[in-house]
N, CA, C and O atoms as CSV, one atom per row, in Angstrom:
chain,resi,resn,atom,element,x,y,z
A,1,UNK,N,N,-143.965,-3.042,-110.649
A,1,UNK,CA,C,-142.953,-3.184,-109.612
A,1,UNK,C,C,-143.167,-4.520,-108.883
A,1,UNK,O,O,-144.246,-5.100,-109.006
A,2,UNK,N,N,-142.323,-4.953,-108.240
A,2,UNK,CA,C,-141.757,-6.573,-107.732
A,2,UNK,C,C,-142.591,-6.261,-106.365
A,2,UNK,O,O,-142.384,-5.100,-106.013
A,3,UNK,N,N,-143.489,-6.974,-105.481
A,3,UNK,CA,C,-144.055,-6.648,-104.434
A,3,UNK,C,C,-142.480,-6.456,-103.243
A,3,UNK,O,O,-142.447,-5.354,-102.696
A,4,UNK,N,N,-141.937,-6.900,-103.076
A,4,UNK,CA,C,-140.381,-6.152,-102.725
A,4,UNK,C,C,-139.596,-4.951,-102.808
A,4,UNK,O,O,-139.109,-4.312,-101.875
A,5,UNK,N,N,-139.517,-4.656,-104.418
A,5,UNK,CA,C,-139.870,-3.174,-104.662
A,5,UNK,C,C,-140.911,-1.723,-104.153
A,5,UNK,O,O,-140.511,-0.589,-103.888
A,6,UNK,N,N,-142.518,-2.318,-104.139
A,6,UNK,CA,C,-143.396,-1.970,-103.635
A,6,UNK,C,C,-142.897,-1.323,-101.884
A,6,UNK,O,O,-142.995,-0.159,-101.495
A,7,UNK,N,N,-142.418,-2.417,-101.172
A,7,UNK,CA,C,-142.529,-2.750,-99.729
A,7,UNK,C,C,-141.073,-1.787,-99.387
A,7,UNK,O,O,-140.844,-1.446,-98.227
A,8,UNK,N,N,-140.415,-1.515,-100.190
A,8,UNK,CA,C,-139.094,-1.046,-99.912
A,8,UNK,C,C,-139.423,0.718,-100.500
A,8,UNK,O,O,-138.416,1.422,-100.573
A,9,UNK,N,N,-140.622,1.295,-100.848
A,9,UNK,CA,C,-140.887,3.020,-101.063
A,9,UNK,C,C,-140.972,3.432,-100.152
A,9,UNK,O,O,-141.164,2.960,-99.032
A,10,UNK,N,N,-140.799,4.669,-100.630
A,10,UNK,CA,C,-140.585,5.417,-99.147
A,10,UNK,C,C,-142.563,6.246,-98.912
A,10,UNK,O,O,-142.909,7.045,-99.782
A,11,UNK,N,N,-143.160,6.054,-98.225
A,11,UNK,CA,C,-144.548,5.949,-98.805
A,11,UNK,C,C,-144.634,7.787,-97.370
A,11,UNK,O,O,-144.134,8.012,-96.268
A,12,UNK,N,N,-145.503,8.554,-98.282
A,12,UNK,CA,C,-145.646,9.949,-97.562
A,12,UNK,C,C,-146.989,9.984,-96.402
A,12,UNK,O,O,-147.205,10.639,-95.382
A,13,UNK,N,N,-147.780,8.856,-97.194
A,13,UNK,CA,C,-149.065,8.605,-96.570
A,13,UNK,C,C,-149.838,7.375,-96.358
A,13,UNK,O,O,-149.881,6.741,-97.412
A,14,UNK,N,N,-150.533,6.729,-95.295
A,14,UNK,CA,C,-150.747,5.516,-95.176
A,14,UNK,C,C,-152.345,5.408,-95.109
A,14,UNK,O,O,-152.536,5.954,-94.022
A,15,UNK,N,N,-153.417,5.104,-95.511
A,15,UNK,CA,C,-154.552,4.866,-95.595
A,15,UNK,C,C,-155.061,3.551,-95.192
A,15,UNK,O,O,-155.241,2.767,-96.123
A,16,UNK,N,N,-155.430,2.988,-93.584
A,16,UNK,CA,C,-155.554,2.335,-93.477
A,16,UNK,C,C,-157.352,2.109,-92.987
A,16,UNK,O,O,-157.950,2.418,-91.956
A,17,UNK,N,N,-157.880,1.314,-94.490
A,17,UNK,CA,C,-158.886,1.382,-94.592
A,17,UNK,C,C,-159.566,-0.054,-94.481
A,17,UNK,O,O,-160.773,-0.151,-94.700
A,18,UNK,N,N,-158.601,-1.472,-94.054
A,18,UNK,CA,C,-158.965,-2.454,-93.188
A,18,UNK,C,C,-160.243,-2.410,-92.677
A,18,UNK,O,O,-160.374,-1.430,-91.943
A,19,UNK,N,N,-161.415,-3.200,-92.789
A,19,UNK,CA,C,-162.614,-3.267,-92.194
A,19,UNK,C,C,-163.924,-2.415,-92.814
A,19,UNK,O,O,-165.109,-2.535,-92.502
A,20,UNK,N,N,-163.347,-1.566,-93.739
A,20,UNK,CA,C,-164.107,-0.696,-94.562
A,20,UNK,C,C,-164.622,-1.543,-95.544
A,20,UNK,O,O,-163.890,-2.275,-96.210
A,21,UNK,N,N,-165.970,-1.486,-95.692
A,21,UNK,CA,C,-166.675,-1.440,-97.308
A,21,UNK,C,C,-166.554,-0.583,-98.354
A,21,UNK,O,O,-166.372,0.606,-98.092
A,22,UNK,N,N,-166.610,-0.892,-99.341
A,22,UNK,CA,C,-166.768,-0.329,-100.500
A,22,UNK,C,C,-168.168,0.607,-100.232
A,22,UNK,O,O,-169.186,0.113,-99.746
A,23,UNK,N,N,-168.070,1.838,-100.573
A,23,UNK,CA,C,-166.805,2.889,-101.256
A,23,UNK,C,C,-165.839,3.279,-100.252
A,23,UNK,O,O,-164.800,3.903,-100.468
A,24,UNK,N,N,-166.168,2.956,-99.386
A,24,UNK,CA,C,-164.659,3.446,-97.774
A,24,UNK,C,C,-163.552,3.581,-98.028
A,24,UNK,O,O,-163.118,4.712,-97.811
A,25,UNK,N,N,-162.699,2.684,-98.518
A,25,UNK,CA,C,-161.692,2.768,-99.142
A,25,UNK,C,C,-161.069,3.841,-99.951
A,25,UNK,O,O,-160.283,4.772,-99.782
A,26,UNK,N,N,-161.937,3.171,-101.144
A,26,UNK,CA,C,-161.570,4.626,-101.977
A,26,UNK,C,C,-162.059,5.791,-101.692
A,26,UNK,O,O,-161.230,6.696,-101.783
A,27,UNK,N,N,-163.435,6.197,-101.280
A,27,UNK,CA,C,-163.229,7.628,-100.497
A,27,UNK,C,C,-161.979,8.421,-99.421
A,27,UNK,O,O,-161.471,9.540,-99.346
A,28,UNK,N,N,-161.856,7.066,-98.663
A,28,UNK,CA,C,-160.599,7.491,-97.947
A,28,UNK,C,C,-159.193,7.732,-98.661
A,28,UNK,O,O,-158.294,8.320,-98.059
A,29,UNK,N,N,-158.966,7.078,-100.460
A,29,UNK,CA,C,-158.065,7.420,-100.773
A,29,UNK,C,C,-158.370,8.771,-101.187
A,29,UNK,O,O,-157.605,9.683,-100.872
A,30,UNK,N,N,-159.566,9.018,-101.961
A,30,UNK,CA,C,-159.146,10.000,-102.695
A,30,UNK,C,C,-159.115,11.350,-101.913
A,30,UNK,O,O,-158.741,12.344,-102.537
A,31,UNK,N,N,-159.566,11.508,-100.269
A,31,UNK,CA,C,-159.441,12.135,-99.588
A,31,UNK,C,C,-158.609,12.641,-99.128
A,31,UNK,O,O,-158.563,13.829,-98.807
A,32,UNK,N,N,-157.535,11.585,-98.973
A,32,UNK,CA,C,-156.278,11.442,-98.558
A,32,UNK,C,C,-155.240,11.896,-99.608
A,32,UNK,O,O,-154.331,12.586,-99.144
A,33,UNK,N,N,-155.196,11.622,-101.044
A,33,UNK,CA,C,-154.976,11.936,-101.942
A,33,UNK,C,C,-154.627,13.892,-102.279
A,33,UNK,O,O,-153.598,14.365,-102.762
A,34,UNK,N,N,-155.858,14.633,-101.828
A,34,UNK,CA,C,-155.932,15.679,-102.368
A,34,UNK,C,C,-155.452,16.603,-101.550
A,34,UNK,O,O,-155.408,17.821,-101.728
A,35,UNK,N,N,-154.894,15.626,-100.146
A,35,UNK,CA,C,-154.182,16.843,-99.235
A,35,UNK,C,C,-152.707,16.774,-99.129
A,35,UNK,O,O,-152.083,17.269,-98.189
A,36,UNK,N,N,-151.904,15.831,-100.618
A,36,UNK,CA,C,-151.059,15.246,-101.118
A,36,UNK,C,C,-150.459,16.030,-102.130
A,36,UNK,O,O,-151.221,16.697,-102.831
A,37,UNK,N,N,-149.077,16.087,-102.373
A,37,UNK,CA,C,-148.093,17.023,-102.899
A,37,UNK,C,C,-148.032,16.336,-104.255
A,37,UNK,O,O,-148.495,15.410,-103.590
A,38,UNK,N,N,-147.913,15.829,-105.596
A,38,UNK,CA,C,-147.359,15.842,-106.373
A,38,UNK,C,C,-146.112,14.938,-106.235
A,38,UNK,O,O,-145.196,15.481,-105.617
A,39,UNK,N,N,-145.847,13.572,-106.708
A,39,UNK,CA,C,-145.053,12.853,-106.597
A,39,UNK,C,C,-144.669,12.070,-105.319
A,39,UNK,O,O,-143.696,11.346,-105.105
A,40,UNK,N,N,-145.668,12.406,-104.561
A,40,UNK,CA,C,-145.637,12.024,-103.272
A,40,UNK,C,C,-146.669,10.303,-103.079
A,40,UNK,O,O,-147.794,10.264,-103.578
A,41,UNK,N,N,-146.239,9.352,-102.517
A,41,UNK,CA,C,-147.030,8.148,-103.154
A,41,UNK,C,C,-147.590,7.768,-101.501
A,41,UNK,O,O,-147.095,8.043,-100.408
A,42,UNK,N,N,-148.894,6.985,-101.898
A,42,UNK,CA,C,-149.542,6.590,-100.641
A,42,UNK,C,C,-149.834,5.016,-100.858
A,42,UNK,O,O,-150.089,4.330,-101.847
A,43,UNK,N,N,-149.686,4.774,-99.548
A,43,UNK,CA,C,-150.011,3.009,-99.498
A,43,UNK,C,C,-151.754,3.130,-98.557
A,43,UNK,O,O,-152.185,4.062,-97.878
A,44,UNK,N,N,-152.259,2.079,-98.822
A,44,UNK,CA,C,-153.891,2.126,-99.331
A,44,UNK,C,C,-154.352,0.482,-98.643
A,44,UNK,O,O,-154.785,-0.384,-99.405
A,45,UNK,N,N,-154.214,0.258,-97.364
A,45,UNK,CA,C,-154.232,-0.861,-97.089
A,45,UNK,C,C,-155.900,-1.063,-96.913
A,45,UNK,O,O,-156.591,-0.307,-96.230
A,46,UNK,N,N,-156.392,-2.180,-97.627
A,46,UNK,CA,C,-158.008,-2.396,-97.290
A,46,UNK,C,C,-157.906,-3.953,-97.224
A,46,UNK,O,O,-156.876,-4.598,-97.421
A,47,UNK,N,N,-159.380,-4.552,-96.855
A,47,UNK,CA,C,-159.959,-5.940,-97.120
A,47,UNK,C,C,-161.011,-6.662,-97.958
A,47,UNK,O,O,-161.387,-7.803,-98.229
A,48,UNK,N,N,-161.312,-5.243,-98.253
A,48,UNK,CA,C,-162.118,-5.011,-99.084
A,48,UNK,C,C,-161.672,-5.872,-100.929
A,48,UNK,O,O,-160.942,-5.322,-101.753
A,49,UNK,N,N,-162.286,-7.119,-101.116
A,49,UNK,CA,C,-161.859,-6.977,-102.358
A,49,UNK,C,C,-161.801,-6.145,-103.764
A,49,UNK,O,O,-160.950,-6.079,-104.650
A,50,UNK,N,N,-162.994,-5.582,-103.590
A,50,UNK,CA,C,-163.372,-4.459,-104.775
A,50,UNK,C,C,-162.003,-3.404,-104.321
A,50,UNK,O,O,-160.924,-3.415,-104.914
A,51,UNK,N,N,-162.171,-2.959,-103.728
A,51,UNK,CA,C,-161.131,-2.044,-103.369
A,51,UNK,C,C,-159.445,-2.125,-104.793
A,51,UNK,O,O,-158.787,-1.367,-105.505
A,52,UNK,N,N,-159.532,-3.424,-104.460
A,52,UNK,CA,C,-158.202,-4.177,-105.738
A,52,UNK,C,C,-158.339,-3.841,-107.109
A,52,UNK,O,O,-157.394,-3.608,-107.863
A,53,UNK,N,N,-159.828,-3.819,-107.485
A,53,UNK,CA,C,-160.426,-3.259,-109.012
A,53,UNK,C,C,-160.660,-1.978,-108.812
A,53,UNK,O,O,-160.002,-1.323,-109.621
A,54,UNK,N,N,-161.450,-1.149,-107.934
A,54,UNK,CA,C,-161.389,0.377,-107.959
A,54,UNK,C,C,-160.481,1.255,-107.707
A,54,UNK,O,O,-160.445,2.279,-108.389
A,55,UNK,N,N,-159.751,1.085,-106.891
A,55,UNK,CA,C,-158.723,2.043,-107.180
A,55,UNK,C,C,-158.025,2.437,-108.050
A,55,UNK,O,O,-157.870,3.552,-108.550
A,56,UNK,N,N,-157.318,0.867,-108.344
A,56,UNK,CA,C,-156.309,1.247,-109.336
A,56,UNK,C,C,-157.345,1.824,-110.735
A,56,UNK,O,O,-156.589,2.534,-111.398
A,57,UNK,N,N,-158.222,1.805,-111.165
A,57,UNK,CA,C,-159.249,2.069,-112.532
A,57,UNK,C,C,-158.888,4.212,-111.817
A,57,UNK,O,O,-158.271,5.216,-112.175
A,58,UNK,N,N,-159.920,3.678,-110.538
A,58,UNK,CA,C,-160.385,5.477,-110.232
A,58,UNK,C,C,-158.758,6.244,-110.332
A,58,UNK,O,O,-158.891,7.452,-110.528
A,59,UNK,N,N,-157.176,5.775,-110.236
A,59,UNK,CA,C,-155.966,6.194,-110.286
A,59,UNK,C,C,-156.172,6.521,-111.574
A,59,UNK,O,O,-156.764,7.564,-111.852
A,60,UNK,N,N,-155.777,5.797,-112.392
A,60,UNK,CA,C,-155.358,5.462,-114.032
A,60,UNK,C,C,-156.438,7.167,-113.988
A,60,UNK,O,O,-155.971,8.302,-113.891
A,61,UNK,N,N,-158.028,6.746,-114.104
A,61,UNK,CA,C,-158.520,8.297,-114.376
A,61,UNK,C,C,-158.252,9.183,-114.519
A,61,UNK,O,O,-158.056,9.850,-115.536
A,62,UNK,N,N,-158.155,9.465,-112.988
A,62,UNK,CA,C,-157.311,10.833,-112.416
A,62,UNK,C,C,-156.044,11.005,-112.857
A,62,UNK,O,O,-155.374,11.809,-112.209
A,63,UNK,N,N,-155.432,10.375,-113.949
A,63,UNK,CA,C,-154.017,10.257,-113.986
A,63,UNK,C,C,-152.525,10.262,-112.888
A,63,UNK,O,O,-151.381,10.638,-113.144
A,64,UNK,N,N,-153.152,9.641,-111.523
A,64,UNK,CA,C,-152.361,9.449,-111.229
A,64,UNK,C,C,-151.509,7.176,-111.431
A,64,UNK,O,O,-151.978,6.085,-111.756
A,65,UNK,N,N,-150.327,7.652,-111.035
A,65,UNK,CA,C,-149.602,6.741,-110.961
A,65,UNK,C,C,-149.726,4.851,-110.322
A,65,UNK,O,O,-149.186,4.385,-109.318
A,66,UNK,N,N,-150.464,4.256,-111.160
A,66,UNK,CA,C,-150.619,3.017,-109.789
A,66,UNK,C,C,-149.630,2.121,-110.255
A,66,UNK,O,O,-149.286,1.645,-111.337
A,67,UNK,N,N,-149.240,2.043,-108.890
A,67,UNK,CA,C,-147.616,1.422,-108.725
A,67,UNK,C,C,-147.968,-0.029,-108.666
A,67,UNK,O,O,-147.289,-0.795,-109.350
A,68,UNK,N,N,-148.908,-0.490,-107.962
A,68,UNK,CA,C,-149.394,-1.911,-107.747
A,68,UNK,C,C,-150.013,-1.952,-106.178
A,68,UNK,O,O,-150.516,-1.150,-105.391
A,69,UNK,N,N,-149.665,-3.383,-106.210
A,69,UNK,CA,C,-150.069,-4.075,-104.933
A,69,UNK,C,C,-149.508,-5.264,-104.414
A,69,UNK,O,O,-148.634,-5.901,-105.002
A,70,UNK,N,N,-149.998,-5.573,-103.321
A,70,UNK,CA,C,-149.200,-6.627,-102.720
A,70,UNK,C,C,-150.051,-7.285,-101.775
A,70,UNK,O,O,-150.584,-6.602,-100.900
A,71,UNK,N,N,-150.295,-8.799,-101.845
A,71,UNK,CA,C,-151.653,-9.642,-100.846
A,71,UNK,C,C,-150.588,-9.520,-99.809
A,71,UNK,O,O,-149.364,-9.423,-99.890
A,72,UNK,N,N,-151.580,-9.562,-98.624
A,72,UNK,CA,C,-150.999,-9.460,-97.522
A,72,UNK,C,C,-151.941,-11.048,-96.965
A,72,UNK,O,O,-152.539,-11.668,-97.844
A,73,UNK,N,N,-151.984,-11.558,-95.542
A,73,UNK,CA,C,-153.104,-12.250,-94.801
A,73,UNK,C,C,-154.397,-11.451,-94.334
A,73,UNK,O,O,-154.501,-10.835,-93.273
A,74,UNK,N,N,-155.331,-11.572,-95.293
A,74,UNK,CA,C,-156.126,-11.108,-95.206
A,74,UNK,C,C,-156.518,-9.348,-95.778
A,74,UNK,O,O,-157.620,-8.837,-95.578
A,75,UNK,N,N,-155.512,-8.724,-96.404
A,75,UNK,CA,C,-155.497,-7.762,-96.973
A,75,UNK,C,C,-154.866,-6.929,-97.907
A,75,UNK,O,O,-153.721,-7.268,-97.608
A,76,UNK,N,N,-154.751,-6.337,-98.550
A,76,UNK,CA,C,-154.187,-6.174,-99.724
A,76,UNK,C,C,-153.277,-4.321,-99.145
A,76,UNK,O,O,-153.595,-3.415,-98.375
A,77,UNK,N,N,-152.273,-4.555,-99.933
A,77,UNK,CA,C,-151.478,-2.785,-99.894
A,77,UNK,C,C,-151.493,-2.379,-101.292
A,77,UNK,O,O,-151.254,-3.246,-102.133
A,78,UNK,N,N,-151.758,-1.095,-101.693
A,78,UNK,CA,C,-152.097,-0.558,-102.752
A,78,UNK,C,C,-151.011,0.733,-102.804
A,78,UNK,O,O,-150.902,1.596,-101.932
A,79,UNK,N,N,-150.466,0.667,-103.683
A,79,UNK,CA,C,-149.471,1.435,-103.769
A,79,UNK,C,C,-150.072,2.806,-105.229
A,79,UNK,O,O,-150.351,2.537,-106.397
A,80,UNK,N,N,-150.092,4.212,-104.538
A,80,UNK,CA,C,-150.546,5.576,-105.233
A,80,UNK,C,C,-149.249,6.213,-105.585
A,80,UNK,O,O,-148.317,5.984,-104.815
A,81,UNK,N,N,-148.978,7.141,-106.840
A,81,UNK,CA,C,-148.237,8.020,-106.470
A,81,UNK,C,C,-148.925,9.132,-107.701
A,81,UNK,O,O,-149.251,8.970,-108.877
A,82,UNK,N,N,-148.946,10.288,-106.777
A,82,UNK,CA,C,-149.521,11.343,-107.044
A,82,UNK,C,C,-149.246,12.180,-108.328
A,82,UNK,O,O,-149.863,13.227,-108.526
């Protein structure tokens, strides 16, 4: 998806994990994740660079959906869908 595309979902849940280290992030997604409906997508904001390589890998796993991402100043949005 077009980071435009991305920015224009209608997102169910927001994970804002800014200032977090690795694993923070992704603990907070997959936390966030499991109290999550099925087709329902979450945005995953961190600063974390690893964060950009683990998620989307730990998604693909779990078979859920990774939609992408989008650089922000200073942080990245990570787009889930369940």
């Amino acid at each position: 998806m077009t980071p435009e595309e991305l920015k224009g979902l209608t997102i169910n849940k927001v994970v804002d994990a800014r200032g977090s280290a690795c694993p923070g992030p992704l603990m907070a997604t997959k936390k966030a994740l499991s109290e999550m409906q099925p087709g329902e997508i979450i945005e995953v904001l961190s600063s974390d660079a690893g964060t950009k390589r683990d998620v989307p890998k730990w998604a693909v796993k779990k078979e859920y959906e990774y939609l992408g991402d989008v650089r922000e100043d200073g942080y990245f949005r990570l787009y889930i869908k369940k």
